[in-house]
Kinemage of the C-alpha trace (Angstrom):
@kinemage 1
@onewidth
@group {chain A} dominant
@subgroup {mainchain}
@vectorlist {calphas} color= white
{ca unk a 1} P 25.568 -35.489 76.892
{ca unk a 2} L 24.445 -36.496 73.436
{ca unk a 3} L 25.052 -40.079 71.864
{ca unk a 4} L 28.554 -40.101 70.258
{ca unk a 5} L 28.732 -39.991 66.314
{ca unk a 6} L 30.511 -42.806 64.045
{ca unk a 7} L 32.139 -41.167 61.751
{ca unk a 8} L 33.598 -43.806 58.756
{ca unk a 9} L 36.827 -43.131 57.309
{ca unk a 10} L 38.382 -45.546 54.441
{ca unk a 11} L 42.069 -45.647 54.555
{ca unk a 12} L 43.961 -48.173 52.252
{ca unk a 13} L 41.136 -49.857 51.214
{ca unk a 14} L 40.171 -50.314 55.212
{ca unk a 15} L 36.645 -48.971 56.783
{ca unk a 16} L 38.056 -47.085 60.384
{ca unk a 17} L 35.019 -46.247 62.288
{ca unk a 18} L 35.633 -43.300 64.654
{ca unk a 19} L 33.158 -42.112 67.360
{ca unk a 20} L 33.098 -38.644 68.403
{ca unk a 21} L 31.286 -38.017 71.748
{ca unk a 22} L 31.114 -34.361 73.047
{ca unk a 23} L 28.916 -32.802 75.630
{ca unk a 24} L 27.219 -29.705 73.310
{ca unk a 25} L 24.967 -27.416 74.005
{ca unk a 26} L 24.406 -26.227 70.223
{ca unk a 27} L 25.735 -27.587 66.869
{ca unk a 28} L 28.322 -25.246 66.788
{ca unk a 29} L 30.216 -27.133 69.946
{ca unk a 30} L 29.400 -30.718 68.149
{ca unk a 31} L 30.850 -29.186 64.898
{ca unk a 32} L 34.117 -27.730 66.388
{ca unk a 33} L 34.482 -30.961 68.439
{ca unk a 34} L 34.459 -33.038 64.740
{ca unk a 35} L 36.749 -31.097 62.713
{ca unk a 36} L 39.230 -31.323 65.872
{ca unk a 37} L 39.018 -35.335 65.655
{ca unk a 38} L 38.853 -35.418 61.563
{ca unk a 39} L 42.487 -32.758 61.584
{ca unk a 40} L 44.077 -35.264 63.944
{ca unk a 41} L 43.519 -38.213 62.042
{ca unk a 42} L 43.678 -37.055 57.896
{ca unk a 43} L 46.598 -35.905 56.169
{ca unk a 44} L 46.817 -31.713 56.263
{ca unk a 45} L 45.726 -30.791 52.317
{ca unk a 46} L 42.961 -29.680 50.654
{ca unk a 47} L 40.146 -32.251 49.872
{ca unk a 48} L 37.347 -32.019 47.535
{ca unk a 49} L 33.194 -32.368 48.691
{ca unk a 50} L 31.157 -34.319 47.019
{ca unk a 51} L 27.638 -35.083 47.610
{ca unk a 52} L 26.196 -38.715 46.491
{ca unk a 53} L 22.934 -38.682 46.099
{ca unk a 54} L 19.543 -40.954 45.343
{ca unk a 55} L 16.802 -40.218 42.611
{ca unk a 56} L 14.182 -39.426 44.956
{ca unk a 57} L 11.824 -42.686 43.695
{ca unk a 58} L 14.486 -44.861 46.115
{ca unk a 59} L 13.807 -42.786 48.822
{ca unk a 60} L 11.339 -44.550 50.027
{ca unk a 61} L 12.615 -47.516 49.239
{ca unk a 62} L 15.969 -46.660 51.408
{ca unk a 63} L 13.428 -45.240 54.274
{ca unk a 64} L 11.733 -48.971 54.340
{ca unk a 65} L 15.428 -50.389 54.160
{ca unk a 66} L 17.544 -48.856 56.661
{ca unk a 67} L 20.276 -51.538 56.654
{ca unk a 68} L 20.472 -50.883 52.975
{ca unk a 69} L 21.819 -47.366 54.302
{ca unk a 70} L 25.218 -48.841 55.668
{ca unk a 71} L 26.312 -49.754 52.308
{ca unk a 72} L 26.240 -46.299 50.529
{ca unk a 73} L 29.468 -45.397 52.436
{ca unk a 74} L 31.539 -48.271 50.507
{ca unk a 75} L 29.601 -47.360 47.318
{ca unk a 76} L 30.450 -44.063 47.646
{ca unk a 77} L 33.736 -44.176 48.429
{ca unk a 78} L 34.461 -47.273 46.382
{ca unk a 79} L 33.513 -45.669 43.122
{ca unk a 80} L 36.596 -42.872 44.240
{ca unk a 81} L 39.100 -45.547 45.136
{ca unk a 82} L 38.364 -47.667 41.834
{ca unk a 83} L 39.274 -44.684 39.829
{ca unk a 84} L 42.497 -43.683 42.015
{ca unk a 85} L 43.562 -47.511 41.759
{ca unk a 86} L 43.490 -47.132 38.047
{ca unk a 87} L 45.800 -43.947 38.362
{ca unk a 88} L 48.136 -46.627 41.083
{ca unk a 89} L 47.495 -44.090 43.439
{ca unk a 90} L 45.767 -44.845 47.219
{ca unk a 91} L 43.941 -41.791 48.400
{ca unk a 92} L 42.090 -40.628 51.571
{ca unk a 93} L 38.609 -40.190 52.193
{ca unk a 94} L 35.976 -39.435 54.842
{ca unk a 95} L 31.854 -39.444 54.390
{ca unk a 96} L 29.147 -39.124 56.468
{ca unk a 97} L 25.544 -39.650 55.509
{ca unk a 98} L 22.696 -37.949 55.815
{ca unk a 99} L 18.859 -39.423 55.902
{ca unk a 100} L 17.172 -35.950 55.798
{ca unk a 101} L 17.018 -33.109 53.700
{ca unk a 102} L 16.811 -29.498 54.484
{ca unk a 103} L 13.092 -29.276 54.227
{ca unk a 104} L 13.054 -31.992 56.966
{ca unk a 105} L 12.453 -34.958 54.491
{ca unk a 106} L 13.700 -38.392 54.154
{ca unk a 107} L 16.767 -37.659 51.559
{ca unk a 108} L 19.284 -40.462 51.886
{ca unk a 109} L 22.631 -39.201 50.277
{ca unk a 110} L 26.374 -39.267 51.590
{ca unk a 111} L 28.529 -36.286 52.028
{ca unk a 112} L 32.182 -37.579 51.193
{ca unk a 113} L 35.427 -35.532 50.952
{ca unk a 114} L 38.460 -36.592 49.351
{ca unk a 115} L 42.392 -34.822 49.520
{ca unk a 116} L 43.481 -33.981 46.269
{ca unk a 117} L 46.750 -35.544 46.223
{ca unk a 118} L 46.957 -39.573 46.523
{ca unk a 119} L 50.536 -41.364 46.862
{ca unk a 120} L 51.620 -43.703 44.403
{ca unk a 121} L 53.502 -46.985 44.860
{ca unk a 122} L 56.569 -45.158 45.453
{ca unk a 123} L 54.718 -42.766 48.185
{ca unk a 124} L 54.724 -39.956 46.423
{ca unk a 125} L 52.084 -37.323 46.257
{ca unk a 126} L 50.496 -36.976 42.795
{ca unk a 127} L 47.534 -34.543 42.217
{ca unk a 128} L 44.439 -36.773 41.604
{ca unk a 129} L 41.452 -35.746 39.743
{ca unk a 130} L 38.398 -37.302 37.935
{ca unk a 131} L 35.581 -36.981 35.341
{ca unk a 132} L 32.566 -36.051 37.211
{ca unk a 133} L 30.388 -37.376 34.606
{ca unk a 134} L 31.805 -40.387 35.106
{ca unk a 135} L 31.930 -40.694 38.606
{ca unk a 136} L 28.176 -39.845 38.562
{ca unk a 137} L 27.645 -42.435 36.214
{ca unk a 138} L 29.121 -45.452 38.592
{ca unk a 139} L 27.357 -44.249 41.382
{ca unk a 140} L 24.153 -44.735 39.841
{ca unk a 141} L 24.863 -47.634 38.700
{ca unk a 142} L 26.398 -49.038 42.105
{ca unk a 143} L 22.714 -47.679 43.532
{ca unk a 144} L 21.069 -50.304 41.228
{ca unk a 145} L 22.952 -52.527 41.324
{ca unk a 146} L 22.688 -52.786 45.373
{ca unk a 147} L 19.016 -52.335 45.019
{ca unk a 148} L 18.945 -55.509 42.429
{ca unk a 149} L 21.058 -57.438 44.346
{ca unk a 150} L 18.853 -57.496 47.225
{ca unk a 151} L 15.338 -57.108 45.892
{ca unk a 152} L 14.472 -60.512 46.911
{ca unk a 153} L 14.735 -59.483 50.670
{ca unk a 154} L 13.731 -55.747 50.865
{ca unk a 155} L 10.807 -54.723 52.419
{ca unk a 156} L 8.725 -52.814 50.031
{ca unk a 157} L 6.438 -49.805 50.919
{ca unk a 158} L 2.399 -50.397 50.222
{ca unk a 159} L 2.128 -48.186 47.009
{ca unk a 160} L 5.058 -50.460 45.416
{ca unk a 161} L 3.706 -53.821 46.583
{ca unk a 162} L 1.564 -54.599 43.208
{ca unk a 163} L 3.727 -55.693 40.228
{ca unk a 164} L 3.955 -53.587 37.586
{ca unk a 165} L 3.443 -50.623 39.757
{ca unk a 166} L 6.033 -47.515 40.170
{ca unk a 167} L 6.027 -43.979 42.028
């Protein structure tokens, strides 16, 4: 039996933390035992993946600053819900993040998916869409801004202890 996995879901502007325990003997089982949990809980359309990710120069910084970590999933999906709410429209979402890379390397980024439709105030579906440029541009600067807004307590890694110093 492996530890169970939080998975974080927003719904109506509300973080729902789900765990998902399964006894696996591959990643195939674990995998199969998720999308069971995620079908029974989201609405049944399509959704759109996107991956957030981090200039590689935080990397380190995020690797140093774990608890930093937790807020990527409201950043993430915040910059999604900020453009539905302009459109009045409340849409679904689910993320999970990642600290590693393919090649084995610390990588923090999130993997969020989003339905395609949102309802409006008068709970209707509407088709919801964005600029990715846009959406990339928030993002980033949600990632500095979090990293600015807690400078004064993170824990920095040796080579970016001097002043004036960068990687």
């Amino acid at each position: 039996m492996v530890a169970p996995t939080l998975i974080v879901l927003m719904r109506n502007g509300y973080v729902i933390p789900v765990r998902v325990s399964c006894a696996r003997h591959c990643g195939q089982k674990a995998t199969e035992c998720w999308i069971t949990v995620i079908n029974s809980i989201l609405p049944d359309c399509k959704y759109r993946h996107i991956t957030f990710t981090m200039p590689k120069e935080f990397w380190i910084i995020f690797q140093y600053n774990r608890a930093l970590l937790n807020h990527l999933f409201s950043l993430s999906a915040n910059t999604l819900i900020s453009l539905a709410k302009k459109r009045g429209l409340t849409v679904s979402i689910f993320a999970a993040l990642h600290t590693y890379g393919r090649q084995i390397n610390f990588n923090c980024h999130i993997h969020l998916s989003i339905a395609e439709f949102g309802l409006n105030q008068q709970g209707k579906l509407k088709t919801f869409s964005f600029k990715f440029g846009l959406l990339m541009k928030q993002w980033r600067y949600g990632g500095i801004n979090l990293l600015r807004t807690h400078y004064p307590i993170l824990i920095l890694p040796p080579e970016l202890k001097t002043e004036g110093t960068s990687l």
